[in-house]
C-alpha positions as CSV (number, residue, x, y, z in Angstrom):
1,X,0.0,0.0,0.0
2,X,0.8,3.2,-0.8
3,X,3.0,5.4,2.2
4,X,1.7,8.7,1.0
5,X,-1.8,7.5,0.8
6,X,-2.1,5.8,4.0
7,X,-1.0,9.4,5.6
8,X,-3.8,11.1,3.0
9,X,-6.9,8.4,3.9
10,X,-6.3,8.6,7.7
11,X,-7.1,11.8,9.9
12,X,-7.2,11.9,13.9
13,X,-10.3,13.6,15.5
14,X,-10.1,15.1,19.1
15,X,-13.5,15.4,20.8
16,X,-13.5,17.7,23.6
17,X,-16.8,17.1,25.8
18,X,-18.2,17.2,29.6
19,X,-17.3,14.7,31.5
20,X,-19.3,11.5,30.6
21,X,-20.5,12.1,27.3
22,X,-17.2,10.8,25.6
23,X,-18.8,7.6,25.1
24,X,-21.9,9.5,23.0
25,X,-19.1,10.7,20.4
26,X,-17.8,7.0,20.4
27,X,-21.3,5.8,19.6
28,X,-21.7,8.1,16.9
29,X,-18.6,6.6,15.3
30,X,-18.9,3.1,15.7
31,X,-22.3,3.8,14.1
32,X,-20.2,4.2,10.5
33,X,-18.1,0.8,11.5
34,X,-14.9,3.1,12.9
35,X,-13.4,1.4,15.9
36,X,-10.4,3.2,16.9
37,X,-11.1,5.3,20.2
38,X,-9.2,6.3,23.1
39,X,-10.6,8.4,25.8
40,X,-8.7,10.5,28.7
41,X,-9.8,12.3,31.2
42,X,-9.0,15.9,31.2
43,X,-9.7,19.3,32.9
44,X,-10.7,23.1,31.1
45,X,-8.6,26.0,31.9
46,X,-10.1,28.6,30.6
47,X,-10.7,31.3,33.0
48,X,-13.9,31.8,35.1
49,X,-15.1,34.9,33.0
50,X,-15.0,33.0,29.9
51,X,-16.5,29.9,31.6
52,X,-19.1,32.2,32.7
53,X,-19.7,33.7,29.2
54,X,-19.9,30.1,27.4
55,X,-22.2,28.6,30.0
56,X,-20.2,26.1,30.7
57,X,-21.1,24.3,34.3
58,X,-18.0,22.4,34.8
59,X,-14.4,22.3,33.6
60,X,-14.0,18.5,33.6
61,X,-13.9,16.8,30.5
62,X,-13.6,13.8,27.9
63,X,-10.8,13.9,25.9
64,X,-11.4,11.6,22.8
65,X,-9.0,10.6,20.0
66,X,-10.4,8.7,17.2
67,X,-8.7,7.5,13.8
68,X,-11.2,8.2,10.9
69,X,-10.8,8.4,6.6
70,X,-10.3,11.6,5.5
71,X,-12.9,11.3,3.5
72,X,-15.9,11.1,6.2
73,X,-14.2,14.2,8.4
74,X,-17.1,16.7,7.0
75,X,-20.0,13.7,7.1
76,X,-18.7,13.2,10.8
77,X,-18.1,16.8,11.7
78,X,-21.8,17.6,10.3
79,X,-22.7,14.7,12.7
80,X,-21.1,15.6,15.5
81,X,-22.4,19.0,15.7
82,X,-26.3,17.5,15.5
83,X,-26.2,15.2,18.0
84,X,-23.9,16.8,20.5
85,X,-24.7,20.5,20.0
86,X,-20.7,21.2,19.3
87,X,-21.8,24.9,18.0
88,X,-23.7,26.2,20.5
89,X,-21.6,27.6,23.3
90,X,-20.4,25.1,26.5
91,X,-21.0,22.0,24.5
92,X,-17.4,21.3,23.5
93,X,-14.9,21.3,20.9
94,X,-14.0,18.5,18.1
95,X,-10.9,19.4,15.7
96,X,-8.6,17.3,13.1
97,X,-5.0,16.5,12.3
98,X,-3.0,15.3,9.6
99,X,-0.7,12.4,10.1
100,X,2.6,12.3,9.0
101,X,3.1,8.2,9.4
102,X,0.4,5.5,10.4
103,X,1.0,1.7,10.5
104,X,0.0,0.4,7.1
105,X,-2.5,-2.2,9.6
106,X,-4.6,0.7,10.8
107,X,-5.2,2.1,7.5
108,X,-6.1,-1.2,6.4
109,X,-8.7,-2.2,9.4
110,X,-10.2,1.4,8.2
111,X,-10.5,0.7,4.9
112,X,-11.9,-2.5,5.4
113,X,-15.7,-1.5,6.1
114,X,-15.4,1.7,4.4
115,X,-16.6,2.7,0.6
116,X,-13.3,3.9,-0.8
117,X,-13.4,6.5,-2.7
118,X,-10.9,7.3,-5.6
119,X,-7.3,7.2,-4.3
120,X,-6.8,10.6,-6.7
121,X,-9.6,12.2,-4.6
122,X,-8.5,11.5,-1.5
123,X,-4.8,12.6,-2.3
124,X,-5.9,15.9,-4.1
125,X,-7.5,17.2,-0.7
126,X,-6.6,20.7,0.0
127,X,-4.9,21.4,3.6
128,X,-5.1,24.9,4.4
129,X,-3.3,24.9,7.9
130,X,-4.6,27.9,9.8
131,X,-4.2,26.0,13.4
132,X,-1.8,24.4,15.7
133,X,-2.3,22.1,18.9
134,X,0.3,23.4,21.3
135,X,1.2,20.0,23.8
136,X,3.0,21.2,27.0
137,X,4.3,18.1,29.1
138,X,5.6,19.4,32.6
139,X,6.2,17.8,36.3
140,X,2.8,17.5,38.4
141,X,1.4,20.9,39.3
142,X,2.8,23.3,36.8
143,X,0.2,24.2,34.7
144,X,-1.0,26.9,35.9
145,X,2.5,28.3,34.7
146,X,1.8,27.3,31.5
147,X,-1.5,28.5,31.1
148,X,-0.7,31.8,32.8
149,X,2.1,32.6,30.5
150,X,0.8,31.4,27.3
151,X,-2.9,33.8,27.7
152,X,-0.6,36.8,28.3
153,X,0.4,36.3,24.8
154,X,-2.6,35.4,23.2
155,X,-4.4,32.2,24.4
156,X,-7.7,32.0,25.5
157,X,-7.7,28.1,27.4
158,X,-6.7,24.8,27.0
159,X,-7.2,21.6,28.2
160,X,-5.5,19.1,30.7
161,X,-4.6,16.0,30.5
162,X,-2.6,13.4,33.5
163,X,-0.4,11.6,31.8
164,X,3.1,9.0,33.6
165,X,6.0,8.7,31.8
166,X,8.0,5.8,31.3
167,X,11.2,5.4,30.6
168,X,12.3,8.7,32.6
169,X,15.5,7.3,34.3
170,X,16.8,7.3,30.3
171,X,15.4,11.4,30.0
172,X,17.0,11.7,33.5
173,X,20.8,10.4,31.7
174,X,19.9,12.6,28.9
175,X,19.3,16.0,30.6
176,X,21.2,15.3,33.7
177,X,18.5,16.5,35.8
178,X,15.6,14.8,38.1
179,X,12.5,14.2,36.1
180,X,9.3,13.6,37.9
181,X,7.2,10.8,36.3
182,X,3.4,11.8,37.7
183,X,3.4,14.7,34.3
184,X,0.1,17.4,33.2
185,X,0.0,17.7,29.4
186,X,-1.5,21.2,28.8
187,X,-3.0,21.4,25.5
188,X,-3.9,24.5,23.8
189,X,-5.9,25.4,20.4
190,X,-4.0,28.7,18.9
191,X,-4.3,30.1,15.5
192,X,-1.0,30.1,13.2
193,X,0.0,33.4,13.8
194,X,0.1,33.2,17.2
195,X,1.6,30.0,17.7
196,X,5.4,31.1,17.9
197,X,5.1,33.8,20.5
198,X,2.9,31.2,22.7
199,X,5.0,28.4,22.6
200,X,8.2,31.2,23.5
201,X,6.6,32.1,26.5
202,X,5.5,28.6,28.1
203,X,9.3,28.0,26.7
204,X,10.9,30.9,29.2
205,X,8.0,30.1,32.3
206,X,7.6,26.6,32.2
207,X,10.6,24.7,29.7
208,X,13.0,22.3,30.1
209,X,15.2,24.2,32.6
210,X,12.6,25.4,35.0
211,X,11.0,23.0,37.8
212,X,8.2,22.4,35.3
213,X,10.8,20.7,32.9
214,X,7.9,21.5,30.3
215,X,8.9,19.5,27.0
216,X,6.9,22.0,24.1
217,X,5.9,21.0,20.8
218,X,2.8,21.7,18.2
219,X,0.9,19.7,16.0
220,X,-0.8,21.1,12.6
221,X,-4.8,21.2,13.3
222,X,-6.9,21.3,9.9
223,X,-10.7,21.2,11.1
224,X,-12.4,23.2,14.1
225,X,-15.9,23.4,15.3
226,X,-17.0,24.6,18.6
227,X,-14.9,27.5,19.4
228,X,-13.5,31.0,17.7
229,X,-10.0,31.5,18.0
């Protein structure tokens, strides 16, 4: 099969919703035969006024990631927004990425209940980048820092998720400094533009030579319903 195809067929969907109604958005994608879900737990971080202004009751949430084709991403977007009320403010957030490498096996268990449409068509798909996932991994307890110093740049919230490394005694060699295993990934949604002065400042209050030994990176986002950035 194909490299450049498998990375042109497959797109990952993130869900953001209240706690508890991840399982809703898995339903509505195991209703077209896609099987590939993974849920975390996570926490909002936007500040109270605009919590207040959204209508949003509660700051925990379901984080979920889901492999889909790039085809269905505006039959499952459309879908998403009707039966979980993505637009209207509070209800959450759902966005896609690109791949840039997928195991040839996934791309097959995809295709292999799907209506393929023409390999040309599916390559040929514009990808008009306009957004970037920024992932922050620090120590336990830092991201407040993070969140702190990347709104007084430009970001509005984000989204957290508890996460353990393994393998840390390796990072520890590495770096030659103490890294905490019990980690907070902060994610946050930031338009292009923005994205290089955001990740500069969690870089200088949070990065890899501060307590928070914040690891920074971004991730091109292509999609986005549920929130104006």
């Amino acid at each position: 099969m194909n490299k450049d195809f498998c990375k042109a067929f497959v797109k990952v969907i993130v869900t953001i919703v209240d706690r508890g109604k991840g399982q809703r958005v898995a339903d509505i994608f195991m209703a077209h035969h896609l099987h590939f879900h993974y849920v975390c737990l996570g926490l909002g971080t936007a500040g109270s006024e605009i919590l207040d202004y959204f209508g949003i009751g509660e700051t925990d949430k379901d984080v979920v990631f889901s492999l889909i084709p790039a085809f269905k991403v505006s039959e499952l977007l459309d879908e998403i927004v009707e039966k979980m009320q993505i637009k209207k403010p509070g209800h959450g957030i759902a966005f896609t990425m690109p791949l840039s490498g997928i195991s040839a096996l996934f791309t097959q268990a995809l295709m292999k209940e799907q209506e393929i449409k023409k390999e040309g068509e599916v390559l040929n798909m514009e990808c008009d980048i306009k957004y970037d996932l920024i992932l922050t991994v620090i120590n336990h307890g830092y991201s407040d820092q993070v969140m702190e110093a990347a709104k007084k740049v430009g970001a509005t919230g984000g989204t957290i998720l508890h996460a353990r490394e393994i393998g840390h005694e390796e990072t520890e060699k590495f770096f030659g400094i103490s890294i905490h295993p019990e980690k907070e990934i902060v994610a946050i949604l930031v338009k292009r533009e923005t994205k290089h002065d955001i990740m500069q400042a969690i870089s200088q209050a949070a990065g890899i030579n501060t307590p928070a030994r914040g690891l920074i990176l971004s991730l091109p986002v292509d999609n986005i319903i549920g929130i104006e950035l």
